[in-house]
C-alpha positions in Angstrom: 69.7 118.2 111.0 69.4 121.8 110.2 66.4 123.8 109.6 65.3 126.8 107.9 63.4 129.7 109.5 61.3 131.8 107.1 60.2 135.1 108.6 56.9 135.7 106.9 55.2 138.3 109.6 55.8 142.0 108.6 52.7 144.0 107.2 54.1 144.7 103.5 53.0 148.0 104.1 55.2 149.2 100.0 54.0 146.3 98.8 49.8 147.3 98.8 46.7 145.7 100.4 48.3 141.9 99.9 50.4 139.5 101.8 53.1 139.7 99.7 54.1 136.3 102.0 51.2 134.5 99.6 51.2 136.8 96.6 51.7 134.3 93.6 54.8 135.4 92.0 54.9 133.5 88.8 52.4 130.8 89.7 54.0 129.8 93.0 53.4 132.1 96.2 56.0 133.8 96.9 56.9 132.2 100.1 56.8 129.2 98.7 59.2 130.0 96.3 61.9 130.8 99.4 61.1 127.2 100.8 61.6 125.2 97.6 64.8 126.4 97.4 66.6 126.0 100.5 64.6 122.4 100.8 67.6 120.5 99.7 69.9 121.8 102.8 67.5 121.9 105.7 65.5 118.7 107.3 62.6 121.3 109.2 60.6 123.9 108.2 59.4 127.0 110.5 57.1 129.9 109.7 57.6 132.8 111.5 54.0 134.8 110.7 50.4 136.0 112.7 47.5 134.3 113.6 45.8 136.1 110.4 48.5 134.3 108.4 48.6 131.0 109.2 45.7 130.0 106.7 47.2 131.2 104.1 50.8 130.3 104.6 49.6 126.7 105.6 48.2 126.1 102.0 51.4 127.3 100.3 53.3 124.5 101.9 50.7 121.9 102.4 52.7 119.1 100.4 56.1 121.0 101.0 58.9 118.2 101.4 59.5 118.5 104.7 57.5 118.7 107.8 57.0 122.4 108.5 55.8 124.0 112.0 54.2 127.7 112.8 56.1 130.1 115.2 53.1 132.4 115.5 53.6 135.6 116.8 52.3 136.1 120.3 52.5 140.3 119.7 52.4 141.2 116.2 53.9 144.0 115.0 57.2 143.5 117.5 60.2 143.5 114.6 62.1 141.5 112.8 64.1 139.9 116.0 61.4 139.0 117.7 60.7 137.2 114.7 63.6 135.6 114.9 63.5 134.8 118.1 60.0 133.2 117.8 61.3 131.3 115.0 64.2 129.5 116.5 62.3 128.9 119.8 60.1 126.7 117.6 62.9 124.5 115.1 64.5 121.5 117.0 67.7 122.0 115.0 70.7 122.7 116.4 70.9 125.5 114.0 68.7 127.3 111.6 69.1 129.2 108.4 66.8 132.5 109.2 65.5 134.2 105.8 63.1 136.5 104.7 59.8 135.5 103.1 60.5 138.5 100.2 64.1 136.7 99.2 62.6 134.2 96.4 66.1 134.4 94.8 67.8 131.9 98.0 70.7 130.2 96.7 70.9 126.9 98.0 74.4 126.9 97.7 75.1 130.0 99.2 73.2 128.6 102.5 75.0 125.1 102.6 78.1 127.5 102.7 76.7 129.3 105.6 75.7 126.0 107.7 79.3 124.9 107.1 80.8 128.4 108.4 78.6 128.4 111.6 80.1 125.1 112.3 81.4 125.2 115.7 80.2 128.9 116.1 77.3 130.6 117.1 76.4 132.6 114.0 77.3 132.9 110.4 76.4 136.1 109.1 77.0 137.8 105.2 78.5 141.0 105.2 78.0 142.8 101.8 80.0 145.4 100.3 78.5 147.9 102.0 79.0 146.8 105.3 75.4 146.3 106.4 74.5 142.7 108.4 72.4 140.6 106.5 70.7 139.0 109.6 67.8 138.0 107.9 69.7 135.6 105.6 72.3 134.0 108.1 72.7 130.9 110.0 72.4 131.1 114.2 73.0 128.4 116.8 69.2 128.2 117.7 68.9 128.2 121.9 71.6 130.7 121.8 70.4 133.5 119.8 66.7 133.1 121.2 68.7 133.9 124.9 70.5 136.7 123.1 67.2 138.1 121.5 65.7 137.9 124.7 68.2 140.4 126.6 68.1 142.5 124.0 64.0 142.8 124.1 64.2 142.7 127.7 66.4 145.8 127.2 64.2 147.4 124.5 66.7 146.8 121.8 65.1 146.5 118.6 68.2 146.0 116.4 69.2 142.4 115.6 72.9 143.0 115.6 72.2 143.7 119.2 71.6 140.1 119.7 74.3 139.2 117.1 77.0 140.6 118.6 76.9 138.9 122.1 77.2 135.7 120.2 80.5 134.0 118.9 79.9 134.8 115.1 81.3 134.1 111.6 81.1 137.1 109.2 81.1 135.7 105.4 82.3 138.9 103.1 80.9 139.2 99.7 83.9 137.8 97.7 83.9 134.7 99.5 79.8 134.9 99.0 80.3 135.2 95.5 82.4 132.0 95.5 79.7 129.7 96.8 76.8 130.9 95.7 75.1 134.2 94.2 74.6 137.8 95.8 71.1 137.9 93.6 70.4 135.5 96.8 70.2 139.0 98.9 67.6 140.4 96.8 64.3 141.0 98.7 61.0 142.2 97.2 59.0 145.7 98.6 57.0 146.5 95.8 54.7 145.5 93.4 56.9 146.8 90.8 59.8 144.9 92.3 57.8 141.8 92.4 56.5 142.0 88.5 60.0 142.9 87.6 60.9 139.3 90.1 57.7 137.5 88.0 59.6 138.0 84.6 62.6 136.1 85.9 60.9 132.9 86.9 59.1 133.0 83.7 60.6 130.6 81.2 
Protein backbone atom coordinates (compact mmCIF):
# COMPACT_ATOMS: atom_id res chain seq x y z
CA UNK A 1 0.00 0.00 0.00
CA UNK A 2 1.69 3.16 -0.98
CA UNK A 3 1.77 6.38 0.77
CA UNK A 4 2.24 9.92 0.10
CA UNK A 5 4.74 12.14 1.77
CA UNK A 6 3.83 15.92 1.77
CA UNK A 7 6.83 18.14 2.70
CA UNK A 8 5.09 21.01 4.39
CA UNK A 9 8.18 22.46 6.57
CA UNK A 10 10.10 25.32 4.71
CA UNK A 11 9.61 29.00 6.03
CA UNK A 12 7.77 30.55 2.88
CA UNK A 13 10.05 33.21 3.28
CA UNK A 14 8.57 34.91 -0.96
CA UNK A 15 5.50 34.01 0.13
CA UNK A 16 5.03 36.80 3.31
CA UNK A 17 4.32 36.45 7.05
CA UNK A 18 1.93 33.17 6.36
CA UNK A 19 2.20 29.47 6.24
CA UNK A 20 1.54 29.25 2.81
CA UNK A 21 1.27 25.20 3.97
CA UNK A 22 -2.42 26.47 5.57
CA UNK A 23 -3.06 29.60 3.39
CA UNK A 24 -6.71 28.97 2.03
CA UNK A 25 -6.26 28.94 -1.67
CA UNK A 26 -9.69 28.98 -2.93
CA UNK A 27 -11.48 27.91 0.20
CA UNK A 28 -9.37 24.86 0.87
CA UNK A 29 -5.76 25.29 2.52
CA UNK A 30 -3.46 24.86 0.34
CA UNK A 31 -1.98 21.69 1.63
CA UNK A 32 -4.98 20.28 1.63
CA UNK A 33 -5.55 20.82 -1.71
CA UNK A 34 -2.10 18.58 -2.52
CA UNK A 35 -3.71 15.71 -0.28
CA UNK A 36 -7.16 15.51 -1.92
CA UNK A 37 -5.61 14.81 -4.96
CA UNK A 38 -3.14 12.14 -4.71
CA UNK A 39 -5.86 10.45 -2.08
CA UNK A 40 -7.05 8.10 -4.62
CA UNK A 41 -3.46 6.38 -5.22
CA UNK A 42 -1.92 6.34 -1.78
CA UNK A 43 -3.43 4.20 1.44
CA UNK A 44 -1.15 6.72 4.20
CA UNK A 45 -0.71 10.08 4.70
CA UNK A 46 2.62 11.85 6.23
CA UNK A 47 3.33 15.45 6.96
CA UNK A 48 6.68 16.44 6.92
CA UNK A 49 6.37 20.06 8.99
CA UNK A 50 7.65 21.80 12.66
CA UNK A 51 6.43 21.58 15.92
CA UNK A 52 4.86 25.20 15.24
CA UNK A 53 3.00 23.57 12.37
CA UNK A 54 1.37 20.76 13.48
CA UNK A 55 -1.81 22.63 14.78
CA UNK A 56 -2.40 24.01 11.86
CA UNK A 57 -1.70 21.32 9.46
CA UNK A 58 -3.67 18.82 11.83
CA UNK A 59 -7.00 20.86 11.19
CA UNK A 60 -6.58 20.86 7.38
CA UNK A 61 -6.74 17.12 7.35
CA UNK A 62 -8.79 16.30 10.33
CA UNK A 63 -11.48 14.29 8.23
CA UNK A 64 -8.88 13.61 5.30
CA UNK A 65 -9.74 10.03 3.86
CA UNK A 66 -6.98 8.37 5.05
CA UNK A 67 -5.22 8.08 8.29
CA UNK A 68 -2.49 10.61 8.20
CA UNK A 69 0.70 10.72 10.62
CA UNK A 70 3.30 13.83 11.57
CA UNK A 71 7.08 13.49 10.62
CA UNK A 72 8.03 16.50 12.71
CA UNK A 73 11.16 17.92 12.32
CA UNK A 74 13.64 17.27 15.05
CA UNK A 75 15.94 20.44 13.62
CA UNK A 76 14.07 22.90 11.70
CA UNK A 77 15.43 24.63 9.16
CA UNK A 78 17.73 21.49 7.88
CA UNK A 79 16.50 21.35 3.86
CA UNK A 80 14.41 19.80 1.88
CA UNK A 81 16.15 16.13 2.26
CA UNK A 82 16.12 15.97 5.58
CA UNK A 83 12.62 16.55 5.02
CA UNK A 84 12.47 13.72 3.09
CA UNK A 85 14.20 11.72 5.04
CA UNK A 86 11.96 12.48 8.10
CA UNK A 87 9.12 11.86 6.03
CA UNK A 88 9.77 8.34 4.85
CA UNK A 89 11.20 7.30 8.24
CA UNK A 90 7.68 7.86 9.45
CA UNK A 91 5.16 6.05 6.35
CA UNK A 92 5.01 2.12 6.70
CA UNK A 93 4.77 1.85 2.90
CA UNK A 94 6.99 0.21 1.01
CA UNK A 95 7.13 3.25 -1.03
CA UNK A 96 6.10 6.82 -0.95
CA UNK A 97 5.22 9.47 -3.36
CA UNK A 98 7.31 12.66 -1.83
CA UNK A 99 5.63 16.10 -2.92
CA UNK A 100 5.68 19.51 -2.07
CA UNK A 101 3.07 21.22 0.07
CA UNK A 102 3.14 24.43 -2.73
CA UNK A 103 2.17 21.78 -5.78
CA UNK A 104 -1.78 22.03 -5.42
CA UNK A 105 -1.89 21.21 -9.21
CA UNK A 106 -0.80 17.01 -8.34
CA UNK A 107 -2.04 14.92 -10.96
CA UNK A 108 -3.24 11.88 -9.77
CA UNK A 109 -2.45 10.19 -12.78
CA UNK A 110 0.79 11.41 -13.24
CA UNK A 111 1.70 9.77 -9.71
CA UNK A 112 0.00 6.27 -10.29
CA UNK A 113 2.49 6.43 -13.32
CA UNK A 114 5.34 7.06 -11.07
CA UNK A 115 4.38 4.18 -8.45
CA UNK A 116 4.21 1.80 -11.43
CA UNK A 117 7.82 3.02 -12.79
CA UNK A 118 9.50 2.59 -9.32
CA UNK A 119 8.20 -0.85 -9.39
CA UNK A 120 11.08 -3.06 -8.71
CA UNK A 121 13.35 0.00 -8.36
CA UNK A 122 14.46 2.23 -5.81
CA UNK A 123 13.33 5.55 -7.19
CA UNK A 124 11.21 7.00 -9.89
CA UNK A 125 12.18 10.43 -10.58
CA UNK A 126 10.60 13.25 -13.50
CA UNK A 127 13.16 14.77 -15.51
CA UNK A 128 11.74 17.96 -17.23
CA UNK A 129 12.95 19.45 -20.26
CA UNK A 130 15.36 21.23 -18.73
CA UNK A 131 17.07 18.66 -17.17
CA UNK A 132 16.58 19.58 -13.52
CA UNK A 133 15.45 16.52 -10.90
CA UNK A 134 12.13 16.92 -9.73
CA UNK A 135 12.86 15.21 -6.33
CA UNK A 136 10.26 16.71 -4.57
CA UNK A 137 7.58 15.15 -6.78
CA UNK A 138 8.98 11.46 -7.24
CA UNK A 139 8.35 8.10 -5.84
CA UNK A 140 11.41 6.46 -3.45
CA UNK A 141 11.58 2.96 -1.97
CA UNK A 142 11.12 4.27 1.62
CA UNK A 143 13.99 2.46 4.10
CA UNK A 144 16.32 2.95 1.28
CA UNK A 145 16.38 6.49 0.61
CA UNK A 146 16.11 7.40 4.40
CA UNK A 147 19.83 5.20 4.49
CA UNK A 148 20.86 7.23 1.46
CA UNK A 149 19.77 10.68 3.05
CA UNK A 150 21.51 9.76 5.99
CA UNK A 151 25.08 9.39 4.34
CA UNK A 152 24.63 12.16 2.56
CA UNK A 153 23.81 14.38 5.91
CA UNK A 154 26.36 12.51 7.69
CA UNK A 155 28.56 13.88 4.91
CA UNK A 156 27.19 17.44 4.92
CA UNK A 157 25.53 16.98 1.56
CA UNK A 158 22.60 19.14 1.31
CA UNK A 159 21.56 18.26 -2.33
CA UNK A 160 18.89 15.59 -2.70
CA UNK A 161 20.24 14.12 -5.86
CA UNK A 162 23.14 13.26 -3.56
CA UNK A 163 21.00 10.73 -1.96
CA UNK A 164 19.29 9.93 -5.36
CA UNK A 165 21.97 8.91 -7.12
CA UNK A 166 23.28 6.00 -4.85
CA UNK A 167 19.96 4.53 -5.31
CA UNK A 168 18.79 2.16 -8.30
CA UNK A 169 16.44 4.87 -10.05
CA UNK A 170 13.95 5.36 -12.85
CA UNK A 171 14.13 8.74 -14.63
CA UNK A 172 10.50 9.53 -16.27
CA UNK A 173 11.28 12.37 -19.19
CA UNK A 174 8.70 14.82 -19.89
CA UNK A 175 7.15 13.27 -23.05
CA UNK A 176 6.47 10.22 -21.38
CA UNK A 177 5.14 12.67 -18.35
CA UNK A 178 2.96 14.27 -20.71
CA UNK A 179 1.44 10.94 -21.62
CA UNK A 180 0.10 9.98 -18.21
CA UNK A 181 -0.62 12.82 -16.73
CA UNK A 182 0.00 16.78 -16.81
CA UNK A 183 3.33 18.85 -16.46
CA UNK A 184 0.94 21.80 -14.70
CA UNK A 185 1.45 18.87 -11.92
CA UNK A 186 5.07 20.51 -11.46
CA UNK A 187 3.87 23.88 -10.80
CA UNK A 188 4.74 25.04 -7.26
CA UNK A 189 3.59 28.30 -5.52
CA UNK A 190 6.30 31.13 -4.02
CA UNK A 191 4.32 34.03 -4.02
CA UNK A 192 1.36 35.64 -3.12
CA UNK A 193 0.94 36.73 -6.65
CA UNK A 194 1.57 33.13 -7.76
CA UNK A 195 -0.97 31.87 -5.29
CA UNK A 196 -3.97 34.48 -6.33
CA UNK A 197 -3.09 33.80 -9.92
CA UNK A 198 -3.38 29.53 -8.49
CA UNK A 199 -6.93 30.87 -6.56
CA UNK A 200 -8.48 31.89 -10.00
CA UNK A 201 -7.95 28.42 -11.41
CA UNK A 202 -9.81 26.49 -8.77
CA UNK A 203 -12.53 28.98 -8.99
CA UNK A 204 -15.48 27.73 -10.95
Amino acid sequence: MPAGVILAGGRSTRFGDRDKAVATLAGVPMLRRVADRIGGVIDELVVNCRESQRDGIAEAVQDYSHPAKFAIDPNPDQGPMAGIRNGLATCDAEYAFVVACDMPFVSPELVSYLFDRADGHEAAVPQLEDNWFQTTHAVYRSNLMVEACDTALQENKRKIIEALFELDYVVVEADDLREHGSLESFENINTREEFEIAAERFRP
